[in-house]
C-alpha positions as CSV (number, residue, x, y, z in Angstrom):
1,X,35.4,101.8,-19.3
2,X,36.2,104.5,-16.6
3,X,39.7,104.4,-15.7
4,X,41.8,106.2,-13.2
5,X,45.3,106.5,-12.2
6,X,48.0,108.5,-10.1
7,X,50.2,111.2,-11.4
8,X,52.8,112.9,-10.2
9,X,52.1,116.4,-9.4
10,X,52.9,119.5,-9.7
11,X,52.8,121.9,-6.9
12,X,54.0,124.6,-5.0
13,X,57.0,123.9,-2.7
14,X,56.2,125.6,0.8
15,X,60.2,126.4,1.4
16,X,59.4,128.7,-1.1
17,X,55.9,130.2,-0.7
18,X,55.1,129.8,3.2
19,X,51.1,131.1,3.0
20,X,49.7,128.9,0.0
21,X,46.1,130.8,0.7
22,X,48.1,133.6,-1.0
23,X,48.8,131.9,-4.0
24,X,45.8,129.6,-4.5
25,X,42.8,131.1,-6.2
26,X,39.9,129.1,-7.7
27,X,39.0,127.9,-11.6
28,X,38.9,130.1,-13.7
29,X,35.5,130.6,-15.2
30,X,34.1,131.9,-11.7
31,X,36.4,134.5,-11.3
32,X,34.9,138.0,-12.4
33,X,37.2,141.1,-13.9
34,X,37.3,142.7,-10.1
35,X,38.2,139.3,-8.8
36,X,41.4,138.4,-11.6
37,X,42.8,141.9,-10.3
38,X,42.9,140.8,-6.8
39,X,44.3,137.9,-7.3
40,X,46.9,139.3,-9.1
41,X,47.4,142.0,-6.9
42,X,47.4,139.4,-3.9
43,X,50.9,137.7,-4.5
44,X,53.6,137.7,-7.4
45,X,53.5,134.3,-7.5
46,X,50.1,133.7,-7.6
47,X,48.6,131.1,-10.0
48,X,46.4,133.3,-11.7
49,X,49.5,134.8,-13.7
50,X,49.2,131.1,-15.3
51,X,45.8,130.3,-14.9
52,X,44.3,133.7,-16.4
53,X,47.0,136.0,-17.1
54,X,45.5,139.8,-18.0
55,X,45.7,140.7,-21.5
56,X,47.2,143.8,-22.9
57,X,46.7,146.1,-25.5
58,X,50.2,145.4,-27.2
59,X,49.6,141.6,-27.2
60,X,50.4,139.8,-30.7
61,X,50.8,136.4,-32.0
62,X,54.4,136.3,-30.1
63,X,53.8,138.2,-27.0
64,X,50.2,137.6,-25.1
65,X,48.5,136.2,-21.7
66,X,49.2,132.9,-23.6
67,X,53.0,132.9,-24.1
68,X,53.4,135.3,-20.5
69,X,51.7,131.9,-18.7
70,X,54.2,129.3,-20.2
71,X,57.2,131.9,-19.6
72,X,56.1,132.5,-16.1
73,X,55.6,128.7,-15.4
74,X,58.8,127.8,-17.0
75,X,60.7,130.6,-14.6
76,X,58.5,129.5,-11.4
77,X,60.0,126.1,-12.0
78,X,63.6,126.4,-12.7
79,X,63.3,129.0,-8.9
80,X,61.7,125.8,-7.4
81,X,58.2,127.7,-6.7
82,X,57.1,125.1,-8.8
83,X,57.9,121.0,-7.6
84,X,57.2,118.0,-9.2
85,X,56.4,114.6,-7.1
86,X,59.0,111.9,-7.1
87,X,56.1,109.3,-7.1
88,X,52.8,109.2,-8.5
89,X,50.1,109.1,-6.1
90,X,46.6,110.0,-5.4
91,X,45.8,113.3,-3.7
92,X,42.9,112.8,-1.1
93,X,41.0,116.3,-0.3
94,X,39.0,117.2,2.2
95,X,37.3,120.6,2.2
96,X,35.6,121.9,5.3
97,X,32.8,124.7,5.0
98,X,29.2,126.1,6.4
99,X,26.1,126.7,4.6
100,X,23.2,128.4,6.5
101,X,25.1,127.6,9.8
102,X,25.7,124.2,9.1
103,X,29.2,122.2,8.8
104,X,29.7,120.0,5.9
105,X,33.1,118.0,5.0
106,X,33.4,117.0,1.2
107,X,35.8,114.1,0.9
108,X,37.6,113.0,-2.8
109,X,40.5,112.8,-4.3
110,X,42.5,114.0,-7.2
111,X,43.5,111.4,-10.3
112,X,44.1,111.1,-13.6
113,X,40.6,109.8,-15.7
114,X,41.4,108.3,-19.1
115,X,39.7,110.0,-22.3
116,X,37.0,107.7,-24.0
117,X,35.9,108.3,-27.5
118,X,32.0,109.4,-27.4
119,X,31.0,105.9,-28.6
120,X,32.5,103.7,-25.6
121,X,32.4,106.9,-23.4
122,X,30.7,106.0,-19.5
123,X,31.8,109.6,-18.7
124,X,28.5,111.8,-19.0
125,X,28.6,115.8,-18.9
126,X,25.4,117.9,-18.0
127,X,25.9,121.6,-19.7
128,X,26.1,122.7,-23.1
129,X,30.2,124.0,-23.6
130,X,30.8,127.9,-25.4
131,X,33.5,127.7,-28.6
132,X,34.8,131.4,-27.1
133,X,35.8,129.6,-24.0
134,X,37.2,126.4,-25.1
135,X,39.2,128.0,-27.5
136,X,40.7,130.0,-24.6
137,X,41.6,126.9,-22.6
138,X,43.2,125.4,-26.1
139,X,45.4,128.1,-26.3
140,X,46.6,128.2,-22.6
141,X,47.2,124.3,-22.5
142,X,49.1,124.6,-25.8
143,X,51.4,126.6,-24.6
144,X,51.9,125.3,-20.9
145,X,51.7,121.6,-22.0
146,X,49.9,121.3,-19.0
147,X,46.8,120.7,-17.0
148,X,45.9,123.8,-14.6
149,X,42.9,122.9,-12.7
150,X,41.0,119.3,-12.2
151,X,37.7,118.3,-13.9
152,X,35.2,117.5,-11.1
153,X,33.8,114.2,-11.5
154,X,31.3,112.3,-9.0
155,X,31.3,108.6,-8.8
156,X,29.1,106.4,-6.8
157,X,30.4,105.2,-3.5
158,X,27.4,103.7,-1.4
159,X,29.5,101.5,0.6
160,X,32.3,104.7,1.6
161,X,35.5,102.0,0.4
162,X,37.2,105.7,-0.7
163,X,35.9,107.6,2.2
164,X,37.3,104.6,5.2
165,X,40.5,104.3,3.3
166,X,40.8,108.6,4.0
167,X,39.9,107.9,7.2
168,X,42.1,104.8,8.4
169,X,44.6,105.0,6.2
170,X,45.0,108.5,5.1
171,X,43.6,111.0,7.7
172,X,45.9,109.9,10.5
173,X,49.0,111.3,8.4
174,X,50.2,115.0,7.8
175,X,48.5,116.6,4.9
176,X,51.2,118.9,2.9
177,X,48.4,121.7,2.1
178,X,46.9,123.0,5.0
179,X,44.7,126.5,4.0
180,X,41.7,128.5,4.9
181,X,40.8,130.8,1.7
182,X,38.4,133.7,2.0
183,X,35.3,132.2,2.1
184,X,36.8,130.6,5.2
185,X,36.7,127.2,3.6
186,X,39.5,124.7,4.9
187,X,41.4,122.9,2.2
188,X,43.7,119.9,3.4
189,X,45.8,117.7,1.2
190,X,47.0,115.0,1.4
191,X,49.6,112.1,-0.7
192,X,48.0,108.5,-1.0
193,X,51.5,106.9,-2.0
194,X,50.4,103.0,-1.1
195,X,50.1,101.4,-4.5
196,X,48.1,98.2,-2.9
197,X,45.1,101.2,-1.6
198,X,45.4,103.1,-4.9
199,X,44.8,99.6,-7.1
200,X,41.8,99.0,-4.6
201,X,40.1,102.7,-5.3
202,X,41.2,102.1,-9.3
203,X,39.4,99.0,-8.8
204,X,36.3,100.8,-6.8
205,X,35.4,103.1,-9.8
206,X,36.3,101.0,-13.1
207,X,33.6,100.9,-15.2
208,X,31.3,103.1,-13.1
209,X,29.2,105.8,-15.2
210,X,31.2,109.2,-13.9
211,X,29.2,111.9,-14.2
212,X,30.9,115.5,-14.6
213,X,29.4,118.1,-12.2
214,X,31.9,120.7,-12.9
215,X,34.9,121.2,-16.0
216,X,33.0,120.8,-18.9
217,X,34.7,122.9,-21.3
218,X,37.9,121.7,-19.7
219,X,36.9,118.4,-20.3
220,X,36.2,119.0,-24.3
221,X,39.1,120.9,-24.4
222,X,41.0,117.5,-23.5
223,X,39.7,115.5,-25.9
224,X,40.3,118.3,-28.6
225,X,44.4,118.2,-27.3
226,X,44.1,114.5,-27.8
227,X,42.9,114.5,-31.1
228,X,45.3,116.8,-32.4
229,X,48.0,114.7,-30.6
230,X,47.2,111.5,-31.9
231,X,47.2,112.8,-35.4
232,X,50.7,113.8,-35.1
233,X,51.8,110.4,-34.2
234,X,51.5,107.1,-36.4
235,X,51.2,104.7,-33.5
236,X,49.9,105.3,-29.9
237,X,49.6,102.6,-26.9
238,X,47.1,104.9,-25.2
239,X,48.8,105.6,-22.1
240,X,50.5,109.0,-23.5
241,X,50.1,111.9,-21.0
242,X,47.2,113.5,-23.1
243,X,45.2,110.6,-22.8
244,X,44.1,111.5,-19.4
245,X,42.8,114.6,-17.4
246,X,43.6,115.5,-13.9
247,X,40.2,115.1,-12.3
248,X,38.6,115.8,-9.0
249,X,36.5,112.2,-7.5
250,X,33.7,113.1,-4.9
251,X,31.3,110.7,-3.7
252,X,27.8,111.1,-5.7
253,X,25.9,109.2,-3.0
254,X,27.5,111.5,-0.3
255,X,25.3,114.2,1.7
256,X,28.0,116.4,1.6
257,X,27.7,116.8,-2.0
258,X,26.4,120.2,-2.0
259,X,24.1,121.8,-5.3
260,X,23.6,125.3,-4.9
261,X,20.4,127.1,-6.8
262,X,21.5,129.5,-9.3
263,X,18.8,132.6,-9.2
264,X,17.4,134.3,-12.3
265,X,18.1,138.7,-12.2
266,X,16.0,140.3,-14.7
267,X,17.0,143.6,-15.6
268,X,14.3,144.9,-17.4
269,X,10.8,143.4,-17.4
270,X,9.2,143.2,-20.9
271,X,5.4,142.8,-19.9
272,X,2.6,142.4,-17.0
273,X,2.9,139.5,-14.8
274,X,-0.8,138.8,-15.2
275,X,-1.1,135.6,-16.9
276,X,1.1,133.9,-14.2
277,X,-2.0,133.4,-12.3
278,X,-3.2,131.0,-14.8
279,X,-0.4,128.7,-14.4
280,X,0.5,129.3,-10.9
281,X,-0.5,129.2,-7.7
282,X,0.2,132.8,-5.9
283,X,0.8,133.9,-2.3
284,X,2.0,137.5,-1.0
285,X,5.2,136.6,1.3
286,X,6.2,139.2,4.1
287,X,9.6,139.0,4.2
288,X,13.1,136.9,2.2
289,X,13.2,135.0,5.0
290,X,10.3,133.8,5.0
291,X,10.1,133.2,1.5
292,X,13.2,131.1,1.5
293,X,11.8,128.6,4.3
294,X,8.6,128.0,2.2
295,X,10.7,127.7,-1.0
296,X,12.2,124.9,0.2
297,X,9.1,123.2,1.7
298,X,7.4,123.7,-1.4
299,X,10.5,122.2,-3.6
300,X,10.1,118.9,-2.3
301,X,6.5,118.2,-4.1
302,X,6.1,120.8,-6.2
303,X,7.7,123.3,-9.2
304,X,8.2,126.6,-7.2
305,X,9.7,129.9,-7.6
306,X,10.5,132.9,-5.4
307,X,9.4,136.6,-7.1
308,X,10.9,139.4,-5.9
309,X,9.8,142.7,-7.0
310,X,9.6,146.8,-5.9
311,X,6.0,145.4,-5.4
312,X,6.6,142.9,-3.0
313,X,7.6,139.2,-2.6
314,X,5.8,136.3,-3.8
315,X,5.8,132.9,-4.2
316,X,5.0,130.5,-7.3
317,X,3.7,127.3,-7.4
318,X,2.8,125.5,-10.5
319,X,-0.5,124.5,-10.1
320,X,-0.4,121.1,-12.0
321,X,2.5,118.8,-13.2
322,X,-0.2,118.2,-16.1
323,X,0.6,121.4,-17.7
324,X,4.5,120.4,-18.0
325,X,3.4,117.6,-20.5
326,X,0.7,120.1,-22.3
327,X,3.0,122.9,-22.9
328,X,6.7,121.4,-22.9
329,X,7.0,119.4,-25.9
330,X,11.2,118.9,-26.3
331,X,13.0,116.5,-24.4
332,X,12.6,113.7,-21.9
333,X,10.1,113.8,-19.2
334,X,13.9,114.5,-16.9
335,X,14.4,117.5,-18.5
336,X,10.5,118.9,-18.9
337,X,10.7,118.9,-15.5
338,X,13.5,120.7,-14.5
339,X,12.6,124.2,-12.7
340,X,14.9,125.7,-15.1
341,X,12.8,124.3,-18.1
342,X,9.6,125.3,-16.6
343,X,10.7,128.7,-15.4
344,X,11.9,129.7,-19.0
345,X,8.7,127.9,-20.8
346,X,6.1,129.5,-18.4
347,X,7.7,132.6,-17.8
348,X,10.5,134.0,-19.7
349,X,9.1,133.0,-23.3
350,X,5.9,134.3,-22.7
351,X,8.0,137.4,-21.2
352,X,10.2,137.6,-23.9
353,X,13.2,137.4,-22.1
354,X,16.6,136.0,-23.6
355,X,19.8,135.1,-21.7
356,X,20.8,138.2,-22.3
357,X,18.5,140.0,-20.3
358,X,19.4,137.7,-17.0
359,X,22.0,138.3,-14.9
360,X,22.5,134.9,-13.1
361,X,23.4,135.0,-9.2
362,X,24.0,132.0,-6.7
363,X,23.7,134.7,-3.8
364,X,20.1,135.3,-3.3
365,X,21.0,138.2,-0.7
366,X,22.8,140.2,-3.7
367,X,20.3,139.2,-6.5
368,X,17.3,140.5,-3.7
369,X,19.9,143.8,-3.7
370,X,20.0,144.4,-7.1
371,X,16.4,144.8,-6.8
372,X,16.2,146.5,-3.7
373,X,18.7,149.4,-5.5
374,X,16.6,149.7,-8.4
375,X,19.4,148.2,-10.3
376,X,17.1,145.7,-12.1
377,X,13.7,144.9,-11.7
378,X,12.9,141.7,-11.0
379,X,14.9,138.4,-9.4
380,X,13.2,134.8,-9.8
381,X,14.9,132.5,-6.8
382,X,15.1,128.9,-7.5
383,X,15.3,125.8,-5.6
384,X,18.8,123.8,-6.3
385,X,18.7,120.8,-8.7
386,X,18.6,117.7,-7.1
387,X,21.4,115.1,-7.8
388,X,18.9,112.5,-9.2
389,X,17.7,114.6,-11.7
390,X,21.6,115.9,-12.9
391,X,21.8,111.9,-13.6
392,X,19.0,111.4,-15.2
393,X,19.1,114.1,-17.6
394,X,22.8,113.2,-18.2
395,X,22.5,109.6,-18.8
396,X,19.5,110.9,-21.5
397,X,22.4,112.5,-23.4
398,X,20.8,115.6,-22.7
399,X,22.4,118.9,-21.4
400,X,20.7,121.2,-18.6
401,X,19.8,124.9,-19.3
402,X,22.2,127.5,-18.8
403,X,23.7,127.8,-15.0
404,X,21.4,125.2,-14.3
405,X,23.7,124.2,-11.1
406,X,26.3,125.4,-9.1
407,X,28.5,122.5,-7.0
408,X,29.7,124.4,-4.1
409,X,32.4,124.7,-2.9
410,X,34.9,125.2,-6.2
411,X,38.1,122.8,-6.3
412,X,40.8,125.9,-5.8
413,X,43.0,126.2,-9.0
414,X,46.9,125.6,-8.3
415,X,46.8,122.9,-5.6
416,X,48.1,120.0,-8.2
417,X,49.4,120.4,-12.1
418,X,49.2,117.8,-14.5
419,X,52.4,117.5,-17.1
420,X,49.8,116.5,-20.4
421,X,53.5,116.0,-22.6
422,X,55.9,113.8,-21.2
């Protein structure tokens, strides 16, 4: 059974560090070599020296990005950079951003969610985790004792009970983290201290299926630091620290829940594009624009891809749902027809192509440069996945293709810590 409960955070204390945008940086497995620099570069105290410290070549056993993160989080604490909350509590968070031109306001909160052995679990994750990267996570929480970054989890919320408590109970107060980070996306905070509101939101999402969009390897590295804590002690009452996982709660049902499409970059083409004709449906496009317009229309009825070539622009529509069944014989009808799936069975196998050979790009504009620069040659631009199918594929015990979906915006890194040792 889902359960959830407040902590008290961690967090950085604005006597000390006036501009939190300077400090603040997002999770870290979407920040790129270029982008760790900068963000190191950007403030001494910013939370990539814990979060993803660079390593050196002199690092050993004893001296590493590992130990450097627990020294530096130890020494940001006894300066008071680093507070801890006198009370647990919820954290409401409201992120306002644009897409195409238009506004959208994600409301959730940030929690604790209680582990669950696979067997009872109702918490169901979507991607396939990497050993390289989990092992990585291990070692930083090891040595920090801590949580860096919330999971992000959706629940379902059809009747808005978490939503109208933000805004009548919540909203009306001063948030304590106020920023606009450089994708000019506005991140407020705020405390949710009234136990009577926090027992009626616990009470709102026990025993709900949770459904993880974002934090899988975070999440498995959780259960791992739970395993290897509980076989260290000879009795536990379950409530230990390292029982739960600070965790990010957004509203499944909510149109605000954003899914971007993750497109396909090809560097090198291993064959003619010849036989697509016998599986799909062609048209010459004139322009991106254009392309991206009938994308979408197409999307809603049918399996559809955007080509984009040094010979022009087309797109591809499968021209039966019939051949899905005939040629994709693994998995549940959910996962056959995911545009991921169908892309790789139609496509890329016949191709030859491997993961290897794709570069994978949520900004079509770049992934169309890339192209355009003779960098690569070839991007396929997909349609996002829609949040019915993420559920049913989940709930199949199933996990999606590789950078199948991309939940925008990110839940920035540093805004609350979670103390896994008491």
């Amino acid at each position: 059974m889902a359960q959830i409960k407040p902590f008290k955070a961690i967090y950085y204390d604005r006597a000390k560090i006036s501009d939190l945008s300077q400090v603040l940086c997002p999770p870290y497995d979407v920040i790129s070599t270029e982008e760790q620099i900068r963000y190191h570069n950007a403030h001494p105290n910013n939370f990539i020296r814990i979060l993803l410290g660079q390593a050196k070549s002199s690092d050993d056993r004893y001296n590493n990005k590992y130990t450097r993160a627990k020294k530096t989080f130890e020494e940001w604490f006894k300066k008071g950079i680093l507070a801890e909350d006198t009370k647990p509590c919820l954290y409401y968070y409201k992120q306002e951003y644009l897409v195409h031109g238009q506004k959208f306001n994600r409301i959730g909160f940030i929690g604790l969610m209680k582990l669950q052995d696979k067997e009872e679990s109702k918490i169901f994750p979507h991607e396939n985790t990497q050993s390289k990267a989990k092992e990585d996570r291990l070692r930083l929480w090891r040595n920090i004792k801590s949580n860096c970054s919330p999971i992000f989890v959706c629940f379902s919320d059809k009747e808005k009970k978490v939503e109208n408590t933000f805004l009548q109970k919540v909203a009306p107060q001063e948030p304590f983290i106020d920023i606009v980070d450089g994708d000019q996306i506005r991140h407020t905070l705020w405390r949710l201290e009234d136990p009577i509101l926090i027992e009626e939101i616990k009470e709102s999402i026990t025993g709900q299926q949770l459904f993880i969009a974002d934090g899988h390897h975070r999440y498995e590295v959780a259960l791992e630091y739970r395993r290897v804590k509980l076989r260290k002690k000879t009795r536990s009452n379950g409530q230990e620290p390292f029982n739960y996982i600070m965790t990010y709660f957004t509203n499944i049902d909510s149109r605000d829940l954003l899914i971007l499409p993750i497109h396909r970059v090809i560097k090198k083409m291993r064959g003619k594009l010849d036989f697509l004709e016998q599986y799909f449906r062609i048209d010459k496009i004139r322009s991106k624009e254009d392309l991206l317009i009938l994308l979408k229309k197409a999307g809603q009825n049918e399996h559809a891809f955007g080509l984009y070539t040094h010979d022009g622009i087309r797109l591809l529509r499968l021209k039966s749902k019939l051949l899905i069944d005939e040629h994709i014989k693994g998995g549940s009808k959910e996962f056959r027809r995911l545009d991921a799936t169908i892309l790789k069975t139609f496509v890329f196998d016949r191709l030859g192509i491997h993961s290897d050979d794709i570069i994978y790009s949520k900004d079509v504009h770049e992934a169309c440069a890339m192209v355009d620069n003779r960098q690569v040659d070839a991007c396929f631009i997909m349609n996002p996945v829609k949040i019915q199918q993420l559920k049913e594929v989940a709930l199949n015990g199933e996990r999606m293709p590789p950078k199948t979906t991309f939940f925008y915006p990110k839940v920035l890194s540093g805004l609350t810590v979670y103390k896994m040792d008491a």
